[in-house]
N, C-alpha and C positions, 0 to 999 in steps of 0.2 A: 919322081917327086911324089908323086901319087901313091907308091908303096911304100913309101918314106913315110907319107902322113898315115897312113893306115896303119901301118907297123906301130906309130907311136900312137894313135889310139886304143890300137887293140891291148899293147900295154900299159894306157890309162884303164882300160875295163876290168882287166888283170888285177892289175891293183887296187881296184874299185871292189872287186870282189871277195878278195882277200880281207876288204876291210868288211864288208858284208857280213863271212862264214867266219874269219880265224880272229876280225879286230876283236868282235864284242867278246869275245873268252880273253882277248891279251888285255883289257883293260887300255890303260893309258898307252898304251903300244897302237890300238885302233886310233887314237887321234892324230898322232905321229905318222903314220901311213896315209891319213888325209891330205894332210899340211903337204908332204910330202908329190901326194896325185897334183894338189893346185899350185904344187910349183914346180912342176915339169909341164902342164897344162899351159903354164902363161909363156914360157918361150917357144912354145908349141905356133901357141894365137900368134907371136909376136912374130915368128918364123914365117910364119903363111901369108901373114902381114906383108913383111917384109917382101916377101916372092912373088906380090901381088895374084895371091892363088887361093882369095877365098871363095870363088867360084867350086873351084875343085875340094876342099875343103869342106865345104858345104854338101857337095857333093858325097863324099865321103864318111859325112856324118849322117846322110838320110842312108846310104848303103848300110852304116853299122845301125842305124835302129830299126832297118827293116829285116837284117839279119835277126836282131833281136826281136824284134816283133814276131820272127818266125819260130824263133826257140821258144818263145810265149806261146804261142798260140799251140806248139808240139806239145809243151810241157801241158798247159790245158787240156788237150789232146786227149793225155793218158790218163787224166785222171776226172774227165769231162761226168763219166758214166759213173763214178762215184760222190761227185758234186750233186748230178742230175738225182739220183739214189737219195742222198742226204735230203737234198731240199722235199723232193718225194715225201720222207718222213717227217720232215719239217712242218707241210702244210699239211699233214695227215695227222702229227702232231698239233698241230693248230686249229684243224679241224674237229677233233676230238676234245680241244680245251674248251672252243664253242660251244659244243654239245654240253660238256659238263659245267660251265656256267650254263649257260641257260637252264638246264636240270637244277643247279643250286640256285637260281631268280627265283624257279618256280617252286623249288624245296621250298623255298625261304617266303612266296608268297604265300602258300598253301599253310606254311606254318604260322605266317602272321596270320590266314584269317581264324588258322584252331586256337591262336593265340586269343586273337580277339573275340572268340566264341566263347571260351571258356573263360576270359575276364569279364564278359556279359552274363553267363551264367553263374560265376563269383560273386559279380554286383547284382544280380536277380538271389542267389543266395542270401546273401549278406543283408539285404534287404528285408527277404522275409523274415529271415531270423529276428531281423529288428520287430518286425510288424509281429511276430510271436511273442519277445519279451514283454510288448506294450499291452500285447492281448492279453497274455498271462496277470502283468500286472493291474491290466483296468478288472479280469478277473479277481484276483484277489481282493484290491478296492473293494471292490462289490458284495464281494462277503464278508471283509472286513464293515460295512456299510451294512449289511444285512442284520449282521452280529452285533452291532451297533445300536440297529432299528428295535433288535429284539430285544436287549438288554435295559433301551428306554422302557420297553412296552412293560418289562419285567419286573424296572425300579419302580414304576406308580405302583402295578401290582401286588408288591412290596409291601410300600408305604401304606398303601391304602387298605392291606390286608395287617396292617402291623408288624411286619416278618422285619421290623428295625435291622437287625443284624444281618440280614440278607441282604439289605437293601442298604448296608452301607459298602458289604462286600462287593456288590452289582457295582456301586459309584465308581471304588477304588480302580476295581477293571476297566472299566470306562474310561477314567484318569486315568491311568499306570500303563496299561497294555496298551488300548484302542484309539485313543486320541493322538499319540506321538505316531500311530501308524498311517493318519486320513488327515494330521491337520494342513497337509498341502492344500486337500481337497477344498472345496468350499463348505462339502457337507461336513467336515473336520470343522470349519472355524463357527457352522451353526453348533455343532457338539458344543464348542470351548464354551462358545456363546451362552452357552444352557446349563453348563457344570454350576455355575454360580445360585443359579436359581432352583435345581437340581437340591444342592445341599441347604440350601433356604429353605426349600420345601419339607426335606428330611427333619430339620433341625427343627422346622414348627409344629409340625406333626408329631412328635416325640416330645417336645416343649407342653404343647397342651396336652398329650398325655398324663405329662408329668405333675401341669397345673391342674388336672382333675385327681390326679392323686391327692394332691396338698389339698384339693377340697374335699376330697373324701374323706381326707384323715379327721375331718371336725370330726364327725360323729365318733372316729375310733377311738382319737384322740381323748377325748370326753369319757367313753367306756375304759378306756386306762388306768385316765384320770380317777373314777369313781372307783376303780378295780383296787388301785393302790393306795386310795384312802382307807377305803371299805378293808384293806389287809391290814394298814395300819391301826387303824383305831380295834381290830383285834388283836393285834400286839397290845395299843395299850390298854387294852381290856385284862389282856394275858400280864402285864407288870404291873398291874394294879393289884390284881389277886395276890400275887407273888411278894410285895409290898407288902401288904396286909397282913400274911403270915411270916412276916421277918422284923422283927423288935429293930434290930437295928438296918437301915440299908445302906448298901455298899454299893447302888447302882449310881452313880452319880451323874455317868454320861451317857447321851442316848446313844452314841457309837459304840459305848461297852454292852449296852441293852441288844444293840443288833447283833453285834459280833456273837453274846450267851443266845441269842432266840435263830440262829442260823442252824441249828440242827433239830429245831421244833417247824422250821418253816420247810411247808412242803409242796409251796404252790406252784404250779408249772410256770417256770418263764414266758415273760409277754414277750413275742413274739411283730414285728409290724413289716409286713412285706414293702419291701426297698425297689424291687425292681425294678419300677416305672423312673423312678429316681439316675440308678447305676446304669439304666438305659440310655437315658437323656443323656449321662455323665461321659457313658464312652462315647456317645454318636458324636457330641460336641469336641472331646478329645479327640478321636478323628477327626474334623472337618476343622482342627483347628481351635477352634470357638470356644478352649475351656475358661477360659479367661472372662469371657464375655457372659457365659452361662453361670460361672460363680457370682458375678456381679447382678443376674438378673434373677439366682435364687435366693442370694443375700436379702434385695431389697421383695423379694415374696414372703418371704418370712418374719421379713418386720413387718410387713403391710399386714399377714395372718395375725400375727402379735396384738398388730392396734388393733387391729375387729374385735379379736377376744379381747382386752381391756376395754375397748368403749363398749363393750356390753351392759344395757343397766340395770343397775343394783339398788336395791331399797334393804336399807337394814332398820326394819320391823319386825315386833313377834309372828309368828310363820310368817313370813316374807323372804327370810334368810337363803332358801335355796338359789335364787339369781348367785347369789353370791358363791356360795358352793358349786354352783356348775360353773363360775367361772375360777375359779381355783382347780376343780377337776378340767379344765380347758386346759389350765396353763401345764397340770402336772403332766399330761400328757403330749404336748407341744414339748416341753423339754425334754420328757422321756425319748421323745422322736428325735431332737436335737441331739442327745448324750449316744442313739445310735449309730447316728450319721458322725459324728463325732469317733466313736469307736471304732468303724467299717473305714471311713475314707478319710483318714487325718487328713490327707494331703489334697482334701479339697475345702472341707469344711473345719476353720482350726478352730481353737479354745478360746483365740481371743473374739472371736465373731461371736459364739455360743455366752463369753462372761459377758459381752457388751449387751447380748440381749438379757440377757438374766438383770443386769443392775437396771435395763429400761425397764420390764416389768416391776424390778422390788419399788422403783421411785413410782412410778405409777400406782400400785397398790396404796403406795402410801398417799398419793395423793386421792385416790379413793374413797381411802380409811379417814381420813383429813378432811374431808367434805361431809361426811355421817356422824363425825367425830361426836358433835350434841344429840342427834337418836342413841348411839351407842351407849355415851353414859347416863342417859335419861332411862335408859332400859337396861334395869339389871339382869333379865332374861337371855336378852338379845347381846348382854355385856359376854355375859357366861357362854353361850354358844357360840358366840364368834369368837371369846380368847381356846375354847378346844377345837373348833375349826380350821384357825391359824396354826395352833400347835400339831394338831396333824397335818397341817400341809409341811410346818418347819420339816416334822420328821421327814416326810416320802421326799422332800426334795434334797435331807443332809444322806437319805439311804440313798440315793443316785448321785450323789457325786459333787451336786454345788453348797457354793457356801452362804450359811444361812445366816453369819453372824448380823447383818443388817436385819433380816425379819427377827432374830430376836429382839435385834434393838429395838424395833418397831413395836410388836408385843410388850416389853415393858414398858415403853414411854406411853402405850395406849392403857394397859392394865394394871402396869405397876407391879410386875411379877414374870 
């Protein structure tokens, strides 16, 4: 019985084994050979059952696994020294991977602190670089602020020496260049702060120039005045002779008298230096303010105007000269007027220059209108004021204005 059960285990192992080596290559073939083992298996149990012999049975089954346990343990056996070998390399392998992390911890610490060395000496870099542009540029400030200092120092010395067109040059840089460069600064917003007062300073300073010019011109004025009398009443010295030897005369107007005596006249041009004038004229055009300066030369020149009209006058035998110096005033006042007139249309027009010419002719005549009973009570004083008028008509119809009013005036005073 006992080789009965054994016989038929050993052919459950058989076929156990089979399914082991040859199932897994047969595919569905290896499940069919299982099925197969557990149902030969179960009338196997059932059999042993049956023969009340699972004593023996049992028996049978530790004999066949220590059979097997021993073909285990041979098959380990032979290939023990090559397990032993592998695992050898294994932990020798394992060994060596330890080693080599730990070499990459410390690669890798070693490289964090160069890391971090060199990102400290990046941020220490990086830093001074900073504290260099700031020094660079407080440097610059500083000469910008220097150049600034000096340029002040330069403008008064300027102004104060008269060097006007230096010293509007010096502003401009000041403004243009130097101030867009420092007005972050504080000392920038004292600069801005000072530009205003800066060109006020300019602008008075060349102003009262200008006002000592216009007062200086009295006296030249006058010397003009007397200059272009004194040429005229040679002319008509000169067309009186001329007159006299002509039966009949063909001169009728004094514009044809000038036009024929323009190749007998040889007197150098009056000349009146402007510059203080042209000076004032651009500092203001610069700085703005031409606007404001025609408005403030306008009302100087009428204000001169009225000085020379309220001059006073007595029209007596010899007394008449007041009177002639203020006719030689005005002929050279206008003459001054007709050059500025000429030189700078586009500050001083024609109608500013006729509106002063019709205040002086009303004036005169209100002059003339107040002496009116000495005048005609003095036939002396009649006679050399209507030739004194009469020369003045000429010298101011030979410069350019129109005289048709003072004739009217002459005749209504003389009747001729």
């Amino acid at each position: 019985m006992a080789d009965s059960i054994q016989q038929q285990l050993q052919q459950l192992v058989l076929l156990s084994d089979s399914v082991g080596t040859g199932g897994a290559a047969a595919g569905t073939g290896g499940v069919s050979t299982v099925e197969e083992s557990m149902e030969q298996l179960g009338p196997l149990i059932h059999s042993v059952y049956r023969a009340n012999k699972q004593k023996l049975f049992r028996q049978q089954v530790e004999l066949f696994a220590q059979r097997k346990d021993a073909e285990i343990m041979k098959l380990c056996g032979n290939y023990h020294q090559e397990f032993v070998q592998s695992v050898a390399q294994l932990l020798k392998v394992r060994q060596n991977t330890s080693e080599l992390q730990e070499k990459v911890v410390g690669l890798n610490a070693e490289l964090q602190m160069s890391g971090k060395s060199l990102y400290e000496k990046k941020a220490e870099l990086l830093g001074m670089r900073r504290e260099h542009r700031n020094i660079q540029r407080a440097v610059d400030a500083v000469k910008n602020c220097q150049e600034v200092v000096r340029m002040v120092a330069s403008f008064d010395d300027e102004v104060e020496t008269k060097q006007y067109y230096m010293a509007i040059k010096t502003l401009g840089g000041l403004k243009d260049v130097y101030l867009p460069q420092i007005r972050k600064y504080s000392f920038g917003k004292v600069l801005e702060s000072s530009i205003p007062r800066m060109e006020t300073k300019l602008q008075g300073a060349a102003l009262r120039d200008m006002k000592d010019w216009l007062y200086g011109l009295k006296k030249t004025t006058r010397d003009i005045g007397r200059h272009l009398d004194t040429r005229m009443k040679n002319k008509q010295d000169m067309w009186a002779e001329r007159d006299a030897t002509i039966k009949e005369r063909h001169f009728v107007s004094s514009a044809v008298q000038f036009v024929l005596d323009e190749e007998f006249d040889h007197d150098e041009p009056i000349t009146v230096d402007m510059m203080p004038l042209y000076q004032c004229l651009h500092i203001n055009e610069k700085l703005g303010r031409r606007a404001e300066f025609r408005r403030s030369f306008t009302e100087d020149r009428s204000d001169q105007l009225s000085l020379i009209l309220a001059s006073p006058v007595h029209f007596a035998t010899g007394q008449l000269a007041s009177f002639e110096s203020m006719l030689f005033d005005i002929i050279g006042f206008f003459v001054v007027e007709h050059n500025i007139l000429a030189s700078a249309p586009d500050f001083r027009s024609k109608s500013d220059v006729d509106t002063l010419w019709d205040t002086c002719i009303a004036k005169l005549s209100d002059i003339i209108a107040r002496g009116i009973q000495a005048i005609r009570s003095d036939p002396e004083v009649s006679t050399v004021l209507q030739e004194v008028m009469a020369t003045f008509t000429y010298v101011m119809e030979e410069n350019g204005y129109d005289v048709r009013k003072l004739r009217e005036l002459i005749m209504a005073i003389f009747g001729a």
